[in-house]
LUMMAR-570195 format. One record per residue: residue number from 1; y, x, z of N, C-alpha, C, O in turn. Coordinates in nm, 4 decimals. Layout:
(bapa NUM, (Y, X, Z), (Y, X, Z), (Y, X, Z), (Y, X, Z)),
...
END
This chain:
(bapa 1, (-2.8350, -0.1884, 1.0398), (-2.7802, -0.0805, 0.9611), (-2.6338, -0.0638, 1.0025), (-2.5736, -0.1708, 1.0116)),
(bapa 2, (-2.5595, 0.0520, 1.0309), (-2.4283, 0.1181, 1.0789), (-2.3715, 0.2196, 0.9923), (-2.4271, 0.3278, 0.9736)),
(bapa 3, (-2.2514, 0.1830, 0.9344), (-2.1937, 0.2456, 0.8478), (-2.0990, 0.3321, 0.9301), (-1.9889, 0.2833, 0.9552)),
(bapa 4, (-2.1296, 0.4633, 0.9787), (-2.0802, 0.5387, 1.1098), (-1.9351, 0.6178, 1.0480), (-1.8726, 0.7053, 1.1080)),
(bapa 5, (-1.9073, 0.5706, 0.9347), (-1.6862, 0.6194, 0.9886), (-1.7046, 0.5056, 0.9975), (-1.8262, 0.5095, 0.9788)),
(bapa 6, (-1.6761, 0.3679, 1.0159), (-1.6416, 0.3031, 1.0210), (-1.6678, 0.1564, 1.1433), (-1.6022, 0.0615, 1.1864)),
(bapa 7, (-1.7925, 0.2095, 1.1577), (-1.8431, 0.1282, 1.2682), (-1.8929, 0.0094, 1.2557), (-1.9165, -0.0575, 1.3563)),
(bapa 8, (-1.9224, -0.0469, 1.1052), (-1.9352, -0.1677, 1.0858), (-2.1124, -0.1535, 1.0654), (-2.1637, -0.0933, 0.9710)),
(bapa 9, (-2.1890, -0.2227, 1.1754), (-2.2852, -0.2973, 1.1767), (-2.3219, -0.3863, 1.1394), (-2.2446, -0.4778, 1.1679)),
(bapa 10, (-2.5017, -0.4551, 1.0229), (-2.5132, -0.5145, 1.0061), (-2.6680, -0.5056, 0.9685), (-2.7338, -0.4120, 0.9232)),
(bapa 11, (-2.7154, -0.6826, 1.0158), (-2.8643, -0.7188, 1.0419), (-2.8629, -0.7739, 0.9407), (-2.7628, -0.8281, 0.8938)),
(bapa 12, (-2.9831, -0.7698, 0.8839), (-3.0155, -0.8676, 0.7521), (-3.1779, -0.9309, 0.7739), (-3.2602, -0.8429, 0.7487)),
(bapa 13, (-3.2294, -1.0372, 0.8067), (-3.3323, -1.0488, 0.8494), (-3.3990, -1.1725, 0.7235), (-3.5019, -1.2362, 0.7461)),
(bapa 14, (-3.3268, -1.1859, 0.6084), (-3.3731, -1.3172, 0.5503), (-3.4508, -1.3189, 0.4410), (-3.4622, -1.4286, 0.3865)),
(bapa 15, (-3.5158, -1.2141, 0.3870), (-3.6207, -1.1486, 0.3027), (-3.7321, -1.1136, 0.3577), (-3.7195, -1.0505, 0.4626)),
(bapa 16, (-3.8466, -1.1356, 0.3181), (-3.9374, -1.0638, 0.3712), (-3.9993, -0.9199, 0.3474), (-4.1030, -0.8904, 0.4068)),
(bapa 17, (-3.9509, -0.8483, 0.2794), (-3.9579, -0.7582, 0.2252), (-3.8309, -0.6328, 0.3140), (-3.7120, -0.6463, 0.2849)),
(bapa 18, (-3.8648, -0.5402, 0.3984), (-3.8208, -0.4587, 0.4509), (-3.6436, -0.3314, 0.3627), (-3.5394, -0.2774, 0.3997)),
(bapa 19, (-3.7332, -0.3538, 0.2295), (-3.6580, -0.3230, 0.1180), (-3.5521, -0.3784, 0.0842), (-3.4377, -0.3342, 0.0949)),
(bapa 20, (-3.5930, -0.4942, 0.0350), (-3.4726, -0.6312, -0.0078), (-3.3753, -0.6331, 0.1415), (-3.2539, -0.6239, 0.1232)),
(bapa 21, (-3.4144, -0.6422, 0.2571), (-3.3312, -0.6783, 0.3921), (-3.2234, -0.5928, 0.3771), (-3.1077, -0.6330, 0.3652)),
(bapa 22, (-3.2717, -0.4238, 0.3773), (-3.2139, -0.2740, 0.3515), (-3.0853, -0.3479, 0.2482), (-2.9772, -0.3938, 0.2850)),
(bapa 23, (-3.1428, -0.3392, 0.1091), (-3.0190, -0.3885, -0.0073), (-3.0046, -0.4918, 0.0652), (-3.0842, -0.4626, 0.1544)),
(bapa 24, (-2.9581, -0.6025, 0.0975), (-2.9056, -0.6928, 0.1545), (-2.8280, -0.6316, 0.2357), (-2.7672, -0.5618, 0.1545)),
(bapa 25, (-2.7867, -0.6070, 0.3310), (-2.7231, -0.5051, 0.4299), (-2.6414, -0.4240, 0.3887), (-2.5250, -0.4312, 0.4282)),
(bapa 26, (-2.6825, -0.3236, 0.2963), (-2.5904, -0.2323, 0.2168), (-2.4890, -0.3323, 0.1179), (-2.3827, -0.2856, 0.0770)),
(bapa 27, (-2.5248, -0.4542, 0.0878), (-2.3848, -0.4972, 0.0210), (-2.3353, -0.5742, 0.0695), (-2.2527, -0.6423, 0.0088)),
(bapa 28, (-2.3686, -0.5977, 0.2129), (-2.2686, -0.6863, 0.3119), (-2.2211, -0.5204, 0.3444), (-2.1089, -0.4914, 0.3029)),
(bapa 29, (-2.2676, -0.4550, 0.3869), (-2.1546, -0.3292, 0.4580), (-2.0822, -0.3023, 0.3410), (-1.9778, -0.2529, 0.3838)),
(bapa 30, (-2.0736, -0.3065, 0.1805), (-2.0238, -0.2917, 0.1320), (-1.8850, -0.3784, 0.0726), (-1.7731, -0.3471, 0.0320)),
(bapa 31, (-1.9532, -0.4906, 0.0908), (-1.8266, -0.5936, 0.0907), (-1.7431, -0.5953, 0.2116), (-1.6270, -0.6332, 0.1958)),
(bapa 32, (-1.7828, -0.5595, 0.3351), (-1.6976, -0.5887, 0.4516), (-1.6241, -0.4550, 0.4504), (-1.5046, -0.4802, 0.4658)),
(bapa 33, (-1.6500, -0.2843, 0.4351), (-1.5541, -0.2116, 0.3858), (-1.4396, -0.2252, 0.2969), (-1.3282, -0.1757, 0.3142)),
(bapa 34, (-1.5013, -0.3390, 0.1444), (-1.4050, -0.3505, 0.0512), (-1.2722, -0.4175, 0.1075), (-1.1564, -0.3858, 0.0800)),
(bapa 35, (-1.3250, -0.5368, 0.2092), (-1.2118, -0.6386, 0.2583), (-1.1300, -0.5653, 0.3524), (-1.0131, -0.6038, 0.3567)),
(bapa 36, (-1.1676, -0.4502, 0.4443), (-1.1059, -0.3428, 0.5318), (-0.9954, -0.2995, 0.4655), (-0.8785, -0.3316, 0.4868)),
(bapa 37, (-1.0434, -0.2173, 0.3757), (-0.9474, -0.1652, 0.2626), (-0.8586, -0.2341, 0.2208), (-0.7417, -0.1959, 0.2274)),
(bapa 38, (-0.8947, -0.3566, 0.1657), (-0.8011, -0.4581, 0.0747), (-0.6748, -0.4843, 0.2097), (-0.5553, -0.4553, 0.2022)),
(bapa 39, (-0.7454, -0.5452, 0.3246), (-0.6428, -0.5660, 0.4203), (-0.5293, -0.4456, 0.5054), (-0.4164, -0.4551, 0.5536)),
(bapa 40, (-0.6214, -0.3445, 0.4926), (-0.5123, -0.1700, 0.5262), (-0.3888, -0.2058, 0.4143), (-0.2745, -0.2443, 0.4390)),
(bapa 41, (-0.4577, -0.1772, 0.2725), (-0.3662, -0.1850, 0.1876), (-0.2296, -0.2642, 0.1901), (-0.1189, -0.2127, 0.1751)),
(bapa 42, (-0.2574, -0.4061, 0.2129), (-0.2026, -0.5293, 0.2032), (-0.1028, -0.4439, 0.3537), (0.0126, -0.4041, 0.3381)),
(bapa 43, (-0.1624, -0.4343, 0.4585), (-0.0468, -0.3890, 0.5383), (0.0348, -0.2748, 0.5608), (0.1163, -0.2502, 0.6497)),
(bapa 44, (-0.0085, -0.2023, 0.4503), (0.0843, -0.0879, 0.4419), (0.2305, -0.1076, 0.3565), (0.3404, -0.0521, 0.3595)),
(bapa 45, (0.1454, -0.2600, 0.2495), (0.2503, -0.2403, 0.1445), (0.3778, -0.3345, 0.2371), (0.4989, -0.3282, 0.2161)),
(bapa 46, (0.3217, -0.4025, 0.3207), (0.4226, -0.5266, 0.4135), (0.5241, -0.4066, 0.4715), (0.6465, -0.3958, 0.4789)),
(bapa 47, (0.4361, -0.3410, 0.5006), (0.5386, -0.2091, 0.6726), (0.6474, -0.1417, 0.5111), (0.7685, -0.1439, 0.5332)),
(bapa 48, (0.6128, -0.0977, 0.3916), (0.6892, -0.0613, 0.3284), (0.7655, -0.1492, 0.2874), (0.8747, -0.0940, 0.2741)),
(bapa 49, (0.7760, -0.2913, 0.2489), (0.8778, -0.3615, 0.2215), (0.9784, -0.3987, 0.3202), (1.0940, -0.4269, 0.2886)),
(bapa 50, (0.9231, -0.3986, 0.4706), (1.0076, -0.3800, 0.5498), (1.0949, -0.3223, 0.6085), (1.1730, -0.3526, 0.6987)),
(bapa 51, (1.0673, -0.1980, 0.5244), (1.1816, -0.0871, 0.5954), (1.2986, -0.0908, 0.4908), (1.4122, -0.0555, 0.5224)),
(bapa 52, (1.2593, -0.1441, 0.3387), (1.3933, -0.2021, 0.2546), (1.5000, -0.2637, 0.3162), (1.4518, -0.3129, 0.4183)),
(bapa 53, (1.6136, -0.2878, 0.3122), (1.7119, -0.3750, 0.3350), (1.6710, -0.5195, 0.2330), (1.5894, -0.5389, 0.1430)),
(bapa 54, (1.7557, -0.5880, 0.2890), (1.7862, -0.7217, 0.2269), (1.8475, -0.6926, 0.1117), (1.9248, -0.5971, 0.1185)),
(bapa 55, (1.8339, -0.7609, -0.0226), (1.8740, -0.7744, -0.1441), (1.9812, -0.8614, -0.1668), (2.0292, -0.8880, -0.2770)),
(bapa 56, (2.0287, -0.9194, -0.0214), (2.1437, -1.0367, -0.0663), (2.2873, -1.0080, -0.0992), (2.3367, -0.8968, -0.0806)),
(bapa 57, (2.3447, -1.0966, -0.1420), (2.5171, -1.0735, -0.2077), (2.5191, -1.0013, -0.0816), (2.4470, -1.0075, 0.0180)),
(bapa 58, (2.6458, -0.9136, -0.1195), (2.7170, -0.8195, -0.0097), (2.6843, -0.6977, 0.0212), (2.7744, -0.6270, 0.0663)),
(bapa 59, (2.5185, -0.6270, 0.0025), (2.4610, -0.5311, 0.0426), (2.4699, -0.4160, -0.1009), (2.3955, -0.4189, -0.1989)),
(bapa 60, (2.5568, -0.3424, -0.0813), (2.5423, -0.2226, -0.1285), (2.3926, -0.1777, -0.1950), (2.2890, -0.1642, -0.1298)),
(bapa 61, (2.4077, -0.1579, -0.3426), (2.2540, -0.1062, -0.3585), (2.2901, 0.0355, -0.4322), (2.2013, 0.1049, -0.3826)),
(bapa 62, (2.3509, 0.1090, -0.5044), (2.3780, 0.2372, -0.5291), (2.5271, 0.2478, -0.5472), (2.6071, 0.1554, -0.5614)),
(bapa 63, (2.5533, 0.3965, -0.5438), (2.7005, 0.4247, -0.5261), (2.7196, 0.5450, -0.6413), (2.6232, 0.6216, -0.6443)),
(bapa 64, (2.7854, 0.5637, -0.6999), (2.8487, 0.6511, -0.7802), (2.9698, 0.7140, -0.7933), (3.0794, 0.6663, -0.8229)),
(bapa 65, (2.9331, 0.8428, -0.7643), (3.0289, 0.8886, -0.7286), (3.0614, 1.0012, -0.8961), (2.9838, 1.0827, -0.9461)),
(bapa 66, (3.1900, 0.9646, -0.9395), (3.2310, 1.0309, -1.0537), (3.3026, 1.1416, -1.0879), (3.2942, 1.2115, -1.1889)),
(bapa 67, (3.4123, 1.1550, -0.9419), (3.4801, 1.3088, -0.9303), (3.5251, 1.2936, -0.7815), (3.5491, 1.1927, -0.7152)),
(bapa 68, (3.5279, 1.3976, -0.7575), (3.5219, 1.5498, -0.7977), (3.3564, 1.6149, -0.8622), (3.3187, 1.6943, -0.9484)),
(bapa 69, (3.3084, 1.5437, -0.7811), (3.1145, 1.5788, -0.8266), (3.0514, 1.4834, -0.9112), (3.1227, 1.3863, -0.9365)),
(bapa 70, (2.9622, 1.4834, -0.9512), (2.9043, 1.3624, -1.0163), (2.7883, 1.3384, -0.9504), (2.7102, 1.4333, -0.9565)),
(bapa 71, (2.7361, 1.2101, -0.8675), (2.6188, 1.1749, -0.8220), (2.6316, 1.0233, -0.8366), (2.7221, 0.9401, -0.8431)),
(bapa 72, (2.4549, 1.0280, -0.8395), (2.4462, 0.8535, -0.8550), (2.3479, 0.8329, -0.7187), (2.2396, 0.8905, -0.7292)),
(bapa 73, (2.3690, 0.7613, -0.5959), (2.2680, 0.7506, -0.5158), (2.2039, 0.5984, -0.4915), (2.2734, 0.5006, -0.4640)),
(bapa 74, (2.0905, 0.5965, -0.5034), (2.0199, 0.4824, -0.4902), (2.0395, 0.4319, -0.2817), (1.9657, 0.4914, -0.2033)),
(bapa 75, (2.0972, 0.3714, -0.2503), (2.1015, 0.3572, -0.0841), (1.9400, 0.2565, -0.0281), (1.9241, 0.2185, 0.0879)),
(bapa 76, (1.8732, 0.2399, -0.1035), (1.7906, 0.1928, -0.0541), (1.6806, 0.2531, -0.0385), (1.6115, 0.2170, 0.0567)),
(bapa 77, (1.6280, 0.3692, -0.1321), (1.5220, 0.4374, -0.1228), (1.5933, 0.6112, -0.0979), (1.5132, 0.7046, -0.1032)),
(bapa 78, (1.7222, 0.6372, -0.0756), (1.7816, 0.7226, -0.0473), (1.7790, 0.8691, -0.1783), (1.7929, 0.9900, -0.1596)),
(bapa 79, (1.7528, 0.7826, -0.3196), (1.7070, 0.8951, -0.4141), (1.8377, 0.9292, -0.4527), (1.9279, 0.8671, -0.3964)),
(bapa 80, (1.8678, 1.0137, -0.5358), (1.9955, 1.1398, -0.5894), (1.9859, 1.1726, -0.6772), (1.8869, 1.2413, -0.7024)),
(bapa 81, (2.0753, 1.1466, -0.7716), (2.0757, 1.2273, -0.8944), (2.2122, 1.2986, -0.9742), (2.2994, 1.2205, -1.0123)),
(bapa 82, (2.2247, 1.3982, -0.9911), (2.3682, 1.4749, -1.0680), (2.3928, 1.4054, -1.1710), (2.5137, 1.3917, -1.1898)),
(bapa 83, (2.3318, 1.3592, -1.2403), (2.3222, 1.3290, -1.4233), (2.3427, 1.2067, -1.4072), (2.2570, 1.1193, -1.3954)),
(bapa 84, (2.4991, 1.1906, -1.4056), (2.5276, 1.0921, -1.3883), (2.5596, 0.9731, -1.5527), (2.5560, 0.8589, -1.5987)),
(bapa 85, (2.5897, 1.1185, -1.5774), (2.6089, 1.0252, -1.7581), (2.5164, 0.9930, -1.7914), (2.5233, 0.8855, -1.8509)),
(bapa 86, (2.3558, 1.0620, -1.7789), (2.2340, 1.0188, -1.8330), (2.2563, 0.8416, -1.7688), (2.2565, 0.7435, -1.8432)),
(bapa 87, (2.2696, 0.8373, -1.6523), (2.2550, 0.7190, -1.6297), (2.3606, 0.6011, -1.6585), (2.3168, 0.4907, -1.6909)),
(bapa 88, (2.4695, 0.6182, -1.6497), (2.5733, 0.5132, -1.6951), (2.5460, 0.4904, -1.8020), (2.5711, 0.3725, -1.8271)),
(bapa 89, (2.4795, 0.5764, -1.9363), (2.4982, 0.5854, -2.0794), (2.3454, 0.5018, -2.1102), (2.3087, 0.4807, -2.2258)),
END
């Protein structure tokens, strides 16, 4: 049995029953998609923590700027905001 986006093949020969082999098969292709997924996931969230900076003493993490303009900028995820009193307050 071939789960065709994905390419993952699988024999199930340990039932005697043509049926049971079938379900057997479908939840190994189904568990080996789940672990695909789980592991995409897991490396997407790594590639996103990596593009963070370091959190250590010394590194700048937002800046506020109070006049002439008012902005508050986050430097790590590059977000912006005017409302600056909402946030100091």
């Amino acid at each position: 049995m071939t789960h065709l986006p994905t390419g993952i093949t699988v024999f199930s020969q340990n039932e005697r029953s043509q049926h049971q082999n079938k379900a057997v098969a479908l939840k190994i292709i189904k568990a080996r998609i789940y672990d695909k997924e789980l592991k995409k996931r897991a490396a997407e969230k790594v590639e996103v923590r990596s593009e963070l900076p370091d959190n250590s003493w010394g590194n700048q993490i937002r800046t506020y700027v109070l006049t002439p303009y008012q902005l508050a900028k986050d430097l790590r995820t590059g977000y912006e905001r005017k409302d600056v009193d909402n946030i100091l307050n």
